[in-house]
C-alpha positions in Angstrom: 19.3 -26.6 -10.4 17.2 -28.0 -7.7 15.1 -31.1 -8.0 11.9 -29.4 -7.6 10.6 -27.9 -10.5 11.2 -24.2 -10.9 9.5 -22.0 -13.0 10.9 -22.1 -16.3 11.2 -18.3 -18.0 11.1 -18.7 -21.8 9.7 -15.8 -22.7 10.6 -12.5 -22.2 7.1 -11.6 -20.7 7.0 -14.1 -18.1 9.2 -12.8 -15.7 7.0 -9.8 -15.8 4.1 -11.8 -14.6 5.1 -13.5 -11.5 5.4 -10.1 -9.6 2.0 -8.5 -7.9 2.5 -5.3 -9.6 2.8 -4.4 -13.5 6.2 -3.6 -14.6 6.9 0.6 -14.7 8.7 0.3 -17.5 9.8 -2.5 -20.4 11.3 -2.8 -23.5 9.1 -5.2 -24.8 8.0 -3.4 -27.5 11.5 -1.7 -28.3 12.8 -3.7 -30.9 16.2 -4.4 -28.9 17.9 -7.2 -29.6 19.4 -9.6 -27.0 18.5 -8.0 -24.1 15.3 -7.2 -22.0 14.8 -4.6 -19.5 12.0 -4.1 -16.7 11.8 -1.5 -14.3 9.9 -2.4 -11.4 8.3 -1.2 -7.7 7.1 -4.0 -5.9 5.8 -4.6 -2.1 7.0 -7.0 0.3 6.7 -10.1 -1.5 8.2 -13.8 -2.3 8.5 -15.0 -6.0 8.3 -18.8 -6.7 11.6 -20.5 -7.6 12.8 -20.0 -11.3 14.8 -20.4 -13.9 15.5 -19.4 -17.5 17.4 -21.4 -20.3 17.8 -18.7 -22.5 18.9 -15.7 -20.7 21.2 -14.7 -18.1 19.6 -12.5 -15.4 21.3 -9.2 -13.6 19.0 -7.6 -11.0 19.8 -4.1 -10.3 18.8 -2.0 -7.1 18.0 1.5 -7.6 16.1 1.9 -4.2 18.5 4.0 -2.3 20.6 3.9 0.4 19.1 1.9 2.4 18.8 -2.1 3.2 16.0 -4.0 1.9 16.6 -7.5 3.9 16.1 -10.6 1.2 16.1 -14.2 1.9 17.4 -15.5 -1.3 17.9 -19.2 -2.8 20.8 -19.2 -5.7 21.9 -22.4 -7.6 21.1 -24.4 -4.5 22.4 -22.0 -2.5 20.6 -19.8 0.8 22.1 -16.4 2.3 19.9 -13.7 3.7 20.8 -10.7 2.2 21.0 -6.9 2.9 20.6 -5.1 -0.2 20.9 -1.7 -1.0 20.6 0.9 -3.8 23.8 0.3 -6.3 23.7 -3.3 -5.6 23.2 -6.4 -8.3 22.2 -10.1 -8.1 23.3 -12.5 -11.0 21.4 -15.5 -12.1 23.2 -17.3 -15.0 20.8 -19.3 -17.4 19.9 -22.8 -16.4 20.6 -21.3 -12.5 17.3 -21.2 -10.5 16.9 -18.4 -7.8 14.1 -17.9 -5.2 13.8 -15.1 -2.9 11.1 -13.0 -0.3 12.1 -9.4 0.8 10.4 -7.5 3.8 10.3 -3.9 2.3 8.9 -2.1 -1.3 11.6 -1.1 -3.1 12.2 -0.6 -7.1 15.2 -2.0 -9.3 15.7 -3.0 -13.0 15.5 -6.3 -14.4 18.0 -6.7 -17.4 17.8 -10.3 -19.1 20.7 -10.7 -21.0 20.3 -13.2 -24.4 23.6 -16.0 -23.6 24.6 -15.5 -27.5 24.8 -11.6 -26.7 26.6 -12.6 -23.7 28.8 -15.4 -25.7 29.6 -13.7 -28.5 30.9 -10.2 -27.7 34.0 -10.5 -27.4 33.8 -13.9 -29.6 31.6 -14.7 -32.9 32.2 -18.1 -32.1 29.4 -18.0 -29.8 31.2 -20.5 -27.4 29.4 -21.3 -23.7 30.9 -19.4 -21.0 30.2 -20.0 -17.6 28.7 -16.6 -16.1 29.0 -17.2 -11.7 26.0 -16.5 -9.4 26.2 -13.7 -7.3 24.6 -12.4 -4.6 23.7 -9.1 -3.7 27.1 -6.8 -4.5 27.7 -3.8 -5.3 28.8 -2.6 -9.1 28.9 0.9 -10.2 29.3 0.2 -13.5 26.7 -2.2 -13.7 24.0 0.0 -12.1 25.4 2.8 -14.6 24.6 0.8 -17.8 21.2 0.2 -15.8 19.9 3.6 -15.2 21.4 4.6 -18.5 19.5 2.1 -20.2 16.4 2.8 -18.0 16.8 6.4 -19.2 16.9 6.2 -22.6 14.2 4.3 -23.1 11.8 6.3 -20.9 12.8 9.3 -23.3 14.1 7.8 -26.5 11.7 5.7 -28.8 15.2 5.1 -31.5 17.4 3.6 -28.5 18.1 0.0 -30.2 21.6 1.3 -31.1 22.3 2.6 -27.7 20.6 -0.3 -25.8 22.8 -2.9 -28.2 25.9 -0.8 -27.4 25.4 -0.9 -23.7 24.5 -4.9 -23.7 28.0 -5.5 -25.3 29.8 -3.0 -22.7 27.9 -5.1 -19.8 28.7 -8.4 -21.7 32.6 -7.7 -21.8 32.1 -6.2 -18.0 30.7 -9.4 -16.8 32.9 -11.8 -18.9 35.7 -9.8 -17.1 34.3 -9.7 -13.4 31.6 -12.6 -13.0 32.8 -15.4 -15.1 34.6 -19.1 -14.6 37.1 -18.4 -17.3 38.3 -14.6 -18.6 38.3 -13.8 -22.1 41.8 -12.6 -23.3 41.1 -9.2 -25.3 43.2 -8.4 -27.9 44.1 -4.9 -28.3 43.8 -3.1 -31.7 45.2 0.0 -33.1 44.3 2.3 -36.2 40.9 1.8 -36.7 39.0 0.0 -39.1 41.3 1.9 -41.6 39.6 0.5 -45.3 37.1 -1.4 -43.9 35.4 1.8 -42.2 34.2 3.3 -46.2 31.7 -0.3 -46.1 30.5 0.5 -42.6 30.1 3.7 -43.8 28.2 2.7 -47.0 25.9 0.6 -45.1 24.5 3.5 -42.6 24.1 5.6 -45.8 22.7 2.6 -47.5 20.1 1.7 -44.3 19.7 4.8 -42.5 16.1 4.9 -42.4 15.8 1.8 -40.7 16.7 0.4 -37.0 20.1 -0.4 -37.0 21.5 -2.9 -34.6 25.1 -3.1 -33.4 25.8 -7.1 -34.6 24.5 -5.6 -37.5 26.7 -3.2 -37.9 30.1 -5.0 -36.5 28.7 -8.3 -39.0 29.7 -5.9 -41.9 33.6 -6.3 -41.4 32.8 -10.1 -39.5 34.0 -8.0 -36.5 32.3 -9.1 -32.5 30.3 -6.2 -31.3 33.2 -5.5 -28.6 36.5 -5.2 -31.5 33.7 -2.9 -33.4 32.3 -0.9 -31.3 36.6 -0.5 -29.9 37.5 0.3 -33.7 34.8 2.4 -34.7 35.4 4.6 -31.9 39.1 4.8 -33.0 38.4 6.0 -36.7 35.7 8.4 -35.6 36.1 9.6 -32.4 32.5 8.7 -31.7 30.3 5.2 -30.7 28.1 3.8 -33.9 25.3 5.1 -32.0 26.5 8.8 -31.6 27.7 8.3 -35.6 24.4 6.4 -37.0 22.6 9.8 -34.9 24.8 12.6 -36.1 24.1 11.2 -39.4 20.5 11.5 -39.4 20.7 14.6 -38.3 22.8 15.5 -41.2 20.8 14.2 -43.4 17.7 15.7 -42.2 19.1 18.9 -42.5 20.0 18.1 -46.3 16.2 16.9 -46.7 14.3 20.1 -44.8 16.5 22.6 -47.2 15.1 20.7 -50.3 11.7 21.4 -49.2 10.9 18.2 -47.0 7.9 18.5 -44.4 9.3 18.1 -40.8 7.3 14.8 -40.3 8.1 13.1 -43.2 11.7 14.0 -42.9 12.5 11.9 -39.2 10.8 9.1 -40.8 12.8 8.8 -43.6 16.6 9.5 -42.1 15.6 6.4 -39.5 14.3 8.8 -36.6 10.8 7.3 -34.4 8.6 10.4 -35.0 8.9 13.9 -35.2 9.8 14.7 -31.3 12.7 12.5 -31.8 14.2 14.2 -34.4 13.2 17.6 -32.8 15.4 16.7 -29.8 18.6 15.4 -31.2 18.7 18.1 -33.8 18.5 21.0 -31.5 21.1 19.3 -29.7 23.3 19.0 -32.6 22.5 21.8 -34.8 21.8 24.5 -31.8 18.1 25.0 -33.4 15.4 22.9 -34.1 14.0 21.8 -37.8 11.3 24.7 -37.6 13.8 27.1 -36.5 16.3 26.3 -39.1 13.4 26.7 -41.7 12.6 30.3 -40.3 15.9 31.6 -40.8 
């Protein structure tokens, strides 16, 4: 870290503020756990030098193909850099980064909680050393991005899905962008008995927001060997089960006489329009159309 004194980031809004323009998007008020995301369009520009002890930082370009030019300071560190739609920067926690750019362009900010990072492959939580990158590109990476970006322009219920995809970028960078690579084991079968309590427990909660350590705490599992397991006994991710679910449910609930509204409230959906939308998806009609038949 340099000897000046950066800007320390310890709160999730903060980051936000040291830009001239407001943020397009965030999931501030989305409930997700262990991981933040802004979506931003900012001018030319330089942003003091900073640093956060909490989270890890992944910047992802979504401006096209085309180079923005960026002086940037990383960890101590200068290179002048030609970034360009599909590329990312990575600032560890505890890292500082500085940098000016010469042309408006949008990306996502995706701050990344170091015990999400830590622990999802591990539930020891033990410190791994994440390594600062300049701008490179990553498919995946700006995949889980946009994806993320997506869903929660569109999708008020996405802490499932947002949770999912920080593990799957954990366990990406742990592979790619770290000092020491975790060894995954490799499971077969399922979670075989252990799937009836997982099972149980959506049942038990499904009206409320279910997260994924949540979930993978049930059988002491880390998010990664979960999610890996789950998808083995059921052919689908928790999120696309915990959804499908719902839905089921729902359907149960509006053929007993339950009013549409009251109905996505109580099998876990946001409001109405969200259950609207993933039921017509699944069933091939929508809750008022199944009640006309």
């Amino acid at each position: 870290m340099s000897s000046e004194n950066p800007l320390v980031l310890d709160r999730e809004d903060k980051v936000l503020q040291i830009f001239p323009r407001p943020p397009l998007l965030t999931s501030l008020q989305a409930g997700w756990d262990g991981i933040v995301l802004g979506y931003m369009c900012q001018p030319a520009y330089e942003v003091p030098e900073m640093y956060s002890p909490r989270w890890h930082s992944i910047a992802i370009f979504t401006h096209g193909n085309y180079a923005i030019h960026a002086d940037r300071k990383l960890d101590g560190r200068f290179h002048r850099d030609a970034v360009y739609g599909g590329d990312i920067v990575i600032a560890p926690a505890h890292v500082s980064t500085q940098a000016s750019w010469d042309a408006e362009g949008d990306f996502i900010l995706l701050a990344l909680e170091k015990n999400t990072f830590a622990g999802a492959v591990d539930e020891t939580y033990e410190e791994i050393e994440l390594i600062p990158h300049f701008a490179t590109p990553d498919p995946l990476v700006f995949q889980i991005g946009i994806s993320l970006k997506t869903v929660l322009a569109s999708d008020q219920g996405s802490r499932l899905y947002a949770e999912t995809m920080a593990n799957a970028l954990s366990v990406h960078l742990l592979q790619h962008y770290s000092a020491r690579k975790p060894v995954l084991r490799e499971y077969a079968g399922g979670l075989s008995r252990r799937m009836q309590q997982v099972i149980d427990y959506i049942n038990d909660y499904l009206d409320q927001d279910l997260g994924l350590a949540e979930l993978a705490a049930v059988v002491q599992m880390s998010p990664h060997y979960f999610c890996h397991l789950f998808k083995q006994s059921t052919g689908l991710t928790p999120h696309q089960y915990v959804i499908r679910t719902r839905v089921e449910r729902a359907k149960t609930l509006l053929l007993q006489g339950e009013a549409i509204a009251d109905t996505a409230y109580k099998v876990g959906f946001a409001n109405q329009s969200h259950l609207n939308r993933h039921f017509k998806r699944i069933v091939g009609v929508t809750p008022k159309q199944l009640l006309q038949k």
